[in-house]
N, C-alpha and C positions, 0 to 999 in steps of 0.2 A: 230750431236749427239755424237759422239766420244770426240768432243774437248769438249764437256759439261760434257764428263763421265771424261776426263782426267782433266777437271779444277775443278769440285767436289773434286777429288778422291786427290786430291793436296790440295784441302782447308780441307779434311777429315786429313791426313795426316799430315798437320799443324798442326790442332786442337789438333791430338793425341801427337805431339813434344809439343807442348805447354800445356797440360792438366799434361804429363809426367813431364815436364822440372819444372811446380808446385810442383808437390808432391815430385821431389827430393829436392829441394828447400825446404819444408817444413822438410822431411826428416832429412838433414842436417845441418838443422837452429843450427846455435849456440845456447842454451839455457838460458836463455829468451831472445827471441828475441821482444817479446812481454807483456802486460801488465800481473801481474798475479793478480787475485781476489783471496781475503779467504772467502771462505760462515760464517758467524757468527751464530751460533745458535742462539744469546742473542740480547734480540731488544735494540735495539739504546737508548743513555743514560742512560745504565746499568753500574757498575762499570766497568766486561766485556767486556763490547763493550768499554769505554773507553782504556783499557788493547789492545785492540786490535786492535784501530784506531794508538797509541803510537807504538806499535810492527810494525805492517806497514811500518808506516812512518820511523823506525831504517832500516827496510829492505831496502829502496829505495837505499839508496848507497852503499851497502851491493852486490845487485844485478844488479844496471844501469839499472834499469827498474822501473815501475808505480806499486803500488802495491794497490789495490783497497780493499777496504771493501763491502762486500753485505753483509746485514743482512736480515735473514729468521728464524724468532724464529717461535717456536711452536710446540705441540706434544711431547714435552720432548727433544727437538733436536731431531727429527726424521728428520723431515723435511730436514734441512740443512744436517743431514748425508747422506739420501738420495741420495739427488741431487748432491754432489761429489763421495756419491759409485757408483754412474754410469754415472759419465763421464768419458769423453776420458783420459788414464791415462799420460797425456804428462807434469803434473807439473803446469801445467796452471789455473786449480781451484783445491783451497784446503781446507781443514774444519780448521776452526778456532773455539771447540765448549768445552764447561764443558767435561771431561772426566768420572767424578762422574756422571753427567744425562745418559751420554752416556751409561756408567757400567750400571747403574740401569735398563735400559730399557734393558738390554740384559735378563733380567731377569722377569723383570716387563711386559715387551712385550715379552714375551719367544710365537713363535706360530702365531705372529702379524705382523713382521716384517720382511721387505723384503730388509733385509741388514745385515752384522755379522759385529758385531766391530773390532773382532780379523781377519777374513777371508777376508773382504772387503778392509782393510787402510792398508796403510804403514805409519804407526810413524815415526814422521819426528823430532820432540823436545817436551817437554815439554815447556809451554809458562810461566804461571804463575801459585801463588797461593791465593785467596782471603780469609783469616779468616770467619768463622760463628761465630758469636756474642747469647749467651742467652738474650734475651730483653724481657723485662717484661714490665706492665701496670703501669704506675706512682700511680695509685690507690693501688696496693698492697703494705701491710705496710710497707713490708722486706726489706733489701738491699742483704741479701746474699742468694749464693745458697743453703743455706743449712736451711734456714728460707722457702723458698720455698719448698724443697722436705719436710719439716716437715709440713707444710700445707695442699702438695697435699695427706700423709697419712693421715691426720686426716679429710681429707672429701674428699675420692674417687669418681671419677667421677663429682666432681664438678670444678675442675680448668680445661680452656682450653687454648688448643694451635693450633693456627692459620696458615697456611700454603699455597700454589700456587697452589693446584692439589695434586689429590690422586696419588700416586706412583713418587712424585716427589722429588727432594733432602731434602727441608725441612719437607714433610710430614714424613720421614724415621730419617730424624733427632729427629724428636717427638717421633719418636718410638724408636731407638735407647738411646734417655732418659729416655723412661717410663720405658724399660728393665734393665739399667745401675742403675736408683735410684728404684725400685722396687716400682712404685705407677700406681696409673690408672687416667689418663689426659684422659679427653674427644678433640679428634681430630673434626677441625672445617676448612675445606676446600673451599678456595675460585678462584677468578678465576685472581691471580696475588697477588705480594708485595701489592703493592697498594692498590687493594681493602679492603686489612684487614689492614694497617696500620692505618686507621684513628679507626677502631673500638679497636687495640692495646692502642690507645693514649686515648682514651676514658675511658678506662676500659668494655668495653663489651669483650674482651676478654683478658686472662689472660697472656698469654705467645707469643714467637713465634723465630724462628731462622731463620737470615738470613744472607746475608755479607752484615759484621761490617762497611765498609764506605760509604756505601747510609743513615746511621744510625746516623753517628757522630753529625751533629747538631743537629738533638734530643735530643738526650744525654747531650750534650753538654748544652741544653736549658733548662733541667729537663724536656724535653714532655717525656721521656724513660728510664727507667732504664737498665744496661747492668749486669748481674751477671757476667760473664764468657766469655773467649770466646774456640770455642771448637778446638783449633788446638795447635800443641806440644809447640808454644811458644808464646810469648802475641802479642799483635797488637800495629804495629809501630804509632799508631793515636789515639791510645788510651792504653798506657803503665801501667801505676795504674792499671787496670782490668787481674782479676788474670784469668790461663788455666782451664780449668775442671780437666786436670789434677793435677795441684796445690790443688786439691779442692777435691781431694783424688776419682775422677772421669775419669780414665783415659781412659775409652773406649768408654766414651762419644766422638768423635773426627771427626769431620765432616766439610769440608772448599771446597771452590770452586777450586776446581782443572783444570786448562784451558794447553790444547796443540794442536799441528798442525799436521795435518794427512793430507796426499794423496790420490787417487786411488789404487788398492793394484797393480798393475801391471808397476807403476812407474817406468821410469830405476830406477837403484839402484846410477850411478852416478849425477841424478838430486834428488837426495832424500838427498846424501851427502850434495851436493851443497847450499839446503835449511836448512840441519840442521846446515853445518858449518855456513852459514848466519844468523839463527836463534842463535846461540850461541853468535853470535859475536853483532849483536841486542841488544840482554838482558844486555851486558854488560856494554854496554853504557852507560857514566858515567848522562845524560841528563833523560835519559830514567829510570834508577833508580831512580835517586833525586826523579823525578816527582811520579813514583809509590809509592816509599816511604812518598812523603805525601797524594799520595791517599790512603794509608795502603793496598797496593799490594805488595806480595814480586815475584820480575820475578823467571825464572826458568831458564831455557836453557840446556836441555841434548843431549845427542846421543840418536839415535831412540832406543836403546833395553831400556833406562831410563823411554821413553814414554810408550813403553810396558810392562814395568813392573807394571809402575802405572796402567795402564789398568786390566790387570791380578785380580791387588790387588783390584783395587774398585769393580771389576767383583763380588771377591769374598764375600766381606766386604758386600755388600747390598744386597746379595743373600741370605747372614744365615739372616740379619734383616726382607727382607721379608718373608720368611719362619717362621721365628718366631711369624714375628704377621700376619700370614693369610690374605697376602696383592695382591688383584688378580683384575684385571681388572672389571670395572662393565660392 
């Protein structure tokens, strides 16, 4: 009995040296030592999700490690935020998601939500920016924005605009124009791009904003017309097409805004580590070109550049929902 207590008590004792000798090891692993994943809010084959299969892969050398893409859209990017606000904060999964949905839902889901954008992430870069394009139905006679809003005053509530979900980027975009050109658009909520572009190309409905490069051959083919597009300067894929600003519209201003966030509890030396990578990514002269003819323009900042933007969408879609009495159903 003894030698069995002492031969346990030796393999117990192992087990502990080796269970320990793990977690130091994990410990003071070099950073990355391992693959790291970005959760994507945007489902797969969106311009976004292209942006950030590209981003990726600049990181892989960047970091001497695999950098994976998972995509989890849905809920407004809830989802995806979720599931990196509470994981393990070691660097290892991080959000790759719109910052603009993200904002909105701080608002929009105020009460619903079991994650803070500002108290949960550490902002690690800014990624990119994607133009929002005004597109209209090849059926309306006009070309310009301004033949438009002269339409929608002279028959209120009869023009619509089309959109992905009540409280979503481009639902607010709609609203954000009916406030900016003083008219009343009747809002027509579906369930993605998709479902309402074919009814866009039809003419069953009138309007719709979304990002300007899933758009381009449309356009291009006359299924689309493009008034505008709504960010401070034109679209590298489509240059002729004037700002809303240009267009004496300047608060009209609404574009896909993408960056990379953490776990909020990240060291702060592997947050550097990913933004200096992140920086040096964007700048890549391959990585450009290519954005540049998808009409992306990259970003790449220090994390307070990512929280600022944060900050600002936070507050930007907070006075547009409050405006138009925009509340969960």
């Amino acid at each position: 009995m003894r030698k069995f207590d002492a031969a346990l008590a030796a393999v117990t004792v192992v087990g502990v040296l080796a269970v320990s000798a793990a977690f130091a090891q994990t410990a003071n692993e070099v950073y990355p030592a391992r693959p790291i994943r970005l959760v994507n809010s945007l489902s797969a084959g969106s311009a976004g999700d292209r942006m950030a299969r590209q981003f990726a892969d600049a990181l892989v050398p960047r970091l001497n490690q695999k950098v994976l893409v998972d995509n989890r859209p849905g809920d407004g990017g809830n989802i995806a935020a979720l599931a990196v606000a509470k994981a393990p904060a070691d660097g290892y999964l991080l959000l790759f998601s719109s910052t603009a949905s993200l904002a909105i839902q701080m608002t929009y889901g105020a009460g619903t939500l079991n994650y803070d954008l500002r108290r949960d992430f550490a902002p690690i870069s800014t990624v990119a920016q994607i133009p929002n394009g005004f597109f209209v139905t090849p059926v309306f006679t006009g070309d310009t924005l301004q033949a438009l809003v002269k339409e929608a005053k002279a028959q209120p509530g009869k023009l619509t605009c089309a959109s992905s979900g009540v409280g979503g980027l481009l639902h607010l975009t709609c609203e954000l124009f009916k406030k900016s050109a003083g008219v009343d658009v009747l809002h027509v909520a579906y369930k993605g791009s998709t479902a309402f572009l074919p009814e866009l190309v039809s003419g069953r409905i009138t309007l719709a904003f979304d990002n300007v490069p899933v758009y381009v051959p449309l356009v291009n083919a006359g299924k689309l017309k493009i008034l505008a597009v709504t960010t401070k300067k034109r679209a590298s894929v489509l240059p002729y097409v004037p700002t809303t600003a240009e267009l004496g519209m300047p608060q009209l201003e609404s574009m896909g805004l993408f960056g990379l966030l953490a776990p909020l509890r990240t060291p702060d030396a592997v947050v550097k580590m990913l933004s200096t990578a992140s920086v040096a990514a964007l700048q890549q002269p391959a990585l450009r070109a290519q954005s540049s003819k998808d009409g992306v323009d990259p970003g790449g900042s220090a994390p307070q550049g990512l929280r600022d933007q944060i900050d600002s969408e936070i507050s930007k879609w907070a006075r547009v929902i409050k405006d138009a009495n925009i509340g969960r159903e």
